[in-house]
C-alpha positions, 0 to 999 in steps of 0.5 A, spaced: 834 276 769 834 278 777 828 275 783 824 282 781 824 281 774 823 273 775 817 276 779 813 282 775 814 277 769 810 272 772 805 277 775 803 279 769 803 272 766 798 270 772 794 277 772 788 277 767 784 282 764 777 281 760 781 273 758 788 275 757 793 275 760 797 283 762 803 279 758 798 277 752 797 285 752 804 287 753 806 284 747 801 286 744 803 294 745 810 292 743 807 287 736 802 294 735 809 300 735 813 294 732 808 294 726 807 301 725 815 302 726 817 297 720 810 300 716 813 307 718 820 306 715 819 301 710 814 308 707 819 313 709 824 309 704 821 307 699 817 313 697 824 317 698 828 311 694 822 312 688 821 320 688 828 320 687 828 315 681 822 320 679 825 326 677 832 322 674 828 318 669 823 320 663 818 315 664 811 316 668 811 310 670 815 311 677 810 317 678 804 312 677 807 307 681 808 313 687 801 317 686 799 310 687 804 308 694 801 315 696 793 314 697 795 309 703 793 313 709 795 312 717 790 310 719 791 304 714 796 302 717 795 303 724 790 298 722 794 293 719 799 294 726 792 293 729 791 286 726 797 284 727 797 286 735 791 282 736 794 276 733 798 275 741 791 276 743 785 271 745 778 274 741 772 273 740 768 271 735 764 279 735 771 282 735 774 279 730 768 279 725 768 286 726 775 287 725 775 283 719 769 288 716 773 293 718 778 291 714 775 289 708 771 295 707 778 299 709 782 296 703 776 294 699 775 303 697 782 302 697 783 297 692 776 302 688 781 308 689 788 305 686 783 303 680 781 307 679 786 311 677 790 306 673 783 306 669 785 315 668 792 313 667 791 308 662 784 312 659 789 319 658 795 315 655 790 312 650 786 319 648 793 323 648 795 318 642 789 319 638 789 326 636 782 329 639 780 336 640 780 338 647 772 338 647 772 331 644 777 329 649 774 332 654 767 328 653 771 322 651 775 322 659 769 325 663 763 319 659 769 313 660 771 314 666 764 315 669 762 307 666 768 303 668 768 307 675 761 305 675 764 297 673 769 298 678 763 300 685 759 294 682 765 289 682 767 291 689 760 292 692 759 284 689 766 283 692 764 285 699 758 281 699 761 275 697 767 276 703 761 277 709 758 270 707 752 273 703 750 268 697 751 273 690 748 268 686 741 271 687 744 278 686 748 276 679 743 272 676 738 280 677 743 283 675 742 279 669 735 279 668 736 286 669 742 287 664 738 283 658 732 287 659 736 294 660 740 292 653 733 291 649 731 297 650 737 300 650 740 296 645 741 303 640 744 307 644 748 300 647 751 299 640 753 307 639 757 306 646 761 299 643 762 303 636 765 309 640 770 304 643 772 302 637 773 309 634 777 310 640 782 304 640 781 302 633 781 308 630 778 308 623 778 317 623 780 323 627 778 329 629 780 333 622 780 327 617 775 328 611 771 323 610 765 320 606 759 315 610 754 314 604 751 321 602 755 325 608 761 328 606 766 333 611 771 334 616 770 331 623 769 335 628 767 331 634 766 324 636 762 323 642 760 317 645 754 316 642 754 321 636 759 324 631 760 330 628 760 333 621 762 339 617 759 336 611 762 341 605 757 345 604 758 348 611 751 345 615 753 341 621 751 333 620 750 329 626 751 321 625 750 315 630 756 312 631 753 306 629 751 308 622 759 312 622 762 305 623 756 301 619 756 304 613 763 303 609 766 309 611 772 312 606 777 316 610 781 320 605 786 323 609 789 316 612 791 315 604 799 316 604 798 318 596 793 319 591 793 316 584 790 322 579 788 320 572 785 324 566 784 324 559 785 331 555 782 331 546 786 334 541 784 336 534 784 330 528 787 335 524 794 335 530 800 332 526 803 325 527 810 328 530 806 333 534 803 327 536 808 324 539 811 329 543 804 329 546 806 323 551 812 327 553 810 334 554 805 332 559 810 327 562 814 334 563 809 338 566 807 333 571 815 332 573 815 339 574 811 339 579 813 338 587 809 332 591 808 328 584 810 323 581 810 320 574 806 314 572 805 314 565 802 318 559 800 315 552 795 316 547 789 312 549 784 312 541 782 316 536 774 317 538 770 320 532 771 327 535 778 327 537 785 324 539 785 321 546 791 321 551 791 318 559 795 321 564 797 318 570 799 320 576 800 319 584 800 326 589 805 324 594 800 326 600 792 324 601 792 331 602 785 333 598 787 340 598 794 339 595 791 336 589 788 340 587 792 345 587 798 340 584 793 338 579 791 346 576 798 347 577 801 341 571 794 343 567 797 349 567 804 347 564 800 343 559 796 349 557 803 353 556 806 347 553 800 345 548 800 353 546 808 354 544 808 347 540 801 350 537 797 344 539 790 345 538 784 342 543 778 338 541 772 341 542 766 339 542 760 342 540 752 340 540 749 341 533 742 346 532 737 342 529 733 347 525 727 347 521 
């Protein structure tokens, strides 16, 4: 180092301005550009690194994690360069307070935004496996997002307080007060809210199940946060509470992977003994014939004193409701054919007139 060097050097070491040397604040610039060029490179490759990886992978995992890298502003990090260029030099207490606020704000919307849509992300990918209508999913994303965004902002505007030295215990224990209060007198609607999350996660019925709910019988239509609603089989529409829904013992019979169908058919005292014993293989053949149904069992069940009894039973291989009635009219069809070639004679009952 020459004489000149040896001498700028110490006259800017001796030299100060508002309590710090010209050297404290020289190395103060050059720790600012440092940050900023190790900031600007760190970015620069890393998001070009994970953009490439992005469109060689099926995973949206990648994107996420780019979306999320890409809500970082400059101004965030010149002020992280900032903060680390103050560190070379002497501060008071109002400036670093006013730093340090700045700061926790900053990174605090920051830290509300990147929830948030980690919140969306998680929120789509659990509403994409559930089936919903496109008015139902809309209703369930747009009334979700609005209560954890409003859980997020709380959480954050506590998480502020606390860091600038305000005592929360006086806010969290209102808050609680306040709480209790709102859930007794919104304990109804409170209870539709957690139902709705149960229908959403658990998923007892979606959109297009038929169900059964105590004197409700009908298709789903819609399932909102605090009601759903029903397409009862006479046509109106039914809106039922989510809590009732969930309360009530729902049967949902479009969950059933197969239906067990049993029934009974009379025929006539005077039908031969042979004739009898075919029957059992005759209703057997008409179920076998029949596509999505599988045998059980076909026997003659008692003699009544109005007519010979066989049981029949099968299981449909789908819950559809639909295809069993259709698969159920085509086998009693076949039975009717069967019976008639074999001349085999239904029981029928009639009601004696009293006369005077």
């Amino acid at each position: 180092m020459t004489m000149g060097q040896t001498s700028v050097l110490e006259w800017l070491g001796a030299t100060y301005i508002l309590g710090n040397t010209l050297l404290a604040y020289l190395y103060a610039v050059l720790a600012f550009a440092a940050s900023l060029a190790v900031i600007h490179l760190i970015k620069t490759l890393g998001l070009g690194k994970l953009r490439e990886l992005a469109k060689k992978t099926d995973t949206d995992l990648d994107d996420l994690a780019l979306a999320l890298l890409e809500k970082f502003q400059w101004f965030e990090y010149q002020l992280v360069a900032l903060y680390v260029a103050t560190r070379y030099v002497a501060r008071g207490h109002a400036f670093d307070r006013t730093l340090n606020t700045v700061i926790l704000l900053v990174f605090t919307y920051r830290a509300i935004t990147l929830a948030q849509h980690l919140l969306s992300y998680w929120l789509h990918k659990v509403v994409s496996s559930r089936d919903l209508s496109g008015e139902a999913r809309d209703s369930v994303v747009n009334g979700t997002q609005v209560i954890l965004r409003s859980l997020v902002w709380v959480l954050a505007a506590l998480f502020v307080l606390d860091n600038l030295g305000i005592n929360i215990s006086t806010v969290l224990a209102g808050l609680g007060i306040g709480g209790v209060a709102v859930a007794l007198a919104a304990q109804t609607i409170l209870g539709d809210l957690f139902n709705f999350f149960v229908i959403l996660l658990d998923k007892p019925f979606k959109t297009g199940d038929f169900v059964v709910c105590d004197d409700i019988q009908g298709t789903i239509e819609h399932v909102g946060i605090k009601s759903t609603r029903v397409r009862s089989m006479a046509g109106e529409l039914v809106v039922v509470s989510n809590s009732k829904l969930l309360a009530s013992g729902l049967h949902n019979f479009n969950q059933m992977p197969e239906r067990r169908v049993a029934f009974t058919l009379n025929v006539s005292h005077q039908t031969p003994m042979e004739k009898l014993r075919r029957i059992p293989g005759l209703l057997k053949s008409a179920v076998s014939a029949a596509k999505n149904a599988r045998f059980d069992r076909a026997s003659l069940t008692a003699y009544s004193e109005l007519a010979v009894q066989f049981e029949t039973v099968y299981y449909v291989t789908s819950g559809d409701f639909n295809l069993y009635i259709a698969l159920h009219e085509e086998i009693l069809l076949r039975i009717g054919d069967a019976f008639k070639a074999e001349a085999i004679e239904f029981a029928w009952f009639t009601t004696p007139v009293l006369r005077k």
